[in-house]
N, C-alpha and C positions, 0 to 999 in steps of 0.2 A: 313882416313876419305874420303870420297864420298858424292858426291854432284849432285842432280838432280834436274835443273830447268826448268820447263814447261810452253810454251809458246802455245797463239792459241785459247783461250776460248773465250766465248762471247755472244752474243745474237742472236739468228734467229730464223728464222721463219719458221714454218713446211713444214718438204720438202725440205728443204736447209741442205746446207752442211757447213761442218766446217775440219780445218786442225790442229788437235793438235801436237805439238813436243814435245820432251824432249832430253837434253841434258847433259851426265853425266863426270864430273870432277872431279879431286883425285887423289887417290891410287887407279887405276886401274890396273890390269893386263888382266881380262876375265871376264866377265858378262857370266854367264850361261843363264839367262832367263831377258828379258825384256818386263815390257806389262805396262796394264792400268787397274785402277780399278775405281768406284767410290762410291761415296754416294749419296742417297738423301736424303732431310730431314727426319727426324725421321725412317729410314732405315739402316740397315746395309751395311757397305763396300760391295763391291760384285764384283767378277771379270770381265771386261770387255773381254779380249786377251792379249794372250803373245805369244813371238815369243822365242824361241831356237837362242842359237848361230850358230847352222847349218840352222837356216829357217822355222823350226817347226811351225806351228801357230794354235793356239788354238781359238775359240770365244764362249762368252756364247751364248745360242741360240737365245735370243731376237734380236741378233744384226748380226744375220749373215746375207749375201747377201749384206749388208749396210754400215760395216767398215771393214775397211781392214788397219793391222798394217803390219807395213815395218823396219826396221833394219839397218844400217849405222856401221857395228861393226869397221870398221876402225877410224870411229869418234866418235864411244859411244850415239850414239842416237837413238833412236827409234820414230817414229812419226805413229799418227792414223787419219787414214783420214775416217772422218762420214758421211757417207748421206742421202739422204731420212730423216732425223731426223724430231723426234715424241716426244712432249710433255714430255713424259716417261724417254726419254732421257736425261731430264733435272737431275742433280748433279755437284755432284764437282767432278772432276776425279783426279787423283791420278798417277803419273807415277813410279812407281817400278823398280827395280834392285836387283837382286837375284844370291849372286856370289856361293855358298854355301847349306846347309841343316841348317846354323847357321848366313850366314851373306848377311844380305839385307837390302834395302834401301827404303827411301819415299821419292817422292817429296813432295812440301807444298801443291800443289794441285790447278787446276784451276777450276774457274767455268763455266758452258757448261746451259744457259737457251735457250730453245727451247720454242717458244712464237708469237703468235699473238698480 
């Protein structure tokens, strides 16, 4: 079993930034892919970025120029750092781990309000 707990959510205010972490425990041997997704209300999940265990990094377009994910494979973490953050940005995000085509993982998910 595997375990991913994410730390770093919270409230701010447009134009601020915020640093999420996640941190994974277990049965590890190799994470193939690690990133971040989220929801927002009454919305589908949707991916945010993932990084490859060689460094690969991926982002959907809404968020590119403005977060940037980074990778720790020696200690099983991945962490996204947000800025410029907008309203929009507001959900729950989600930290993921993907060892496989059949075996992966959730965090519980933190919440990220972007707010006046």
């Amino acid at each position: 079993q595997v375990q991913l707990v994410e730390s770093g959510g919270g409230l701010v205010q447009p134009g601020g930034s915020l640093r999420l972490s996640c941190a994974a425990s277990g049965s590890i041997f190799s994470i193939y892919i690690m990133g971040w997704y989220r929801q927002a209300p009454g919305k589908q999940r949707e991916l945010v970025a993932f990084i490859s265990s060689s460094g690969g990094t991926h982002y959907v377009d809404s968020v590119k120029g403005r977060f940037t994910i980074s990778r720790d494979n020696a200690k099983n973490t991945v962490a996204l750092q947000m800025n410029s953050l907008k309203p929009e940005d507001t959900a729950v995000y989600y930290c993921h781990a993907r060892f496989s085509a059949t075996r992966e993982y959730w965090g519980q998910g933190t919440q990220v309000t972007v707010s006046s």
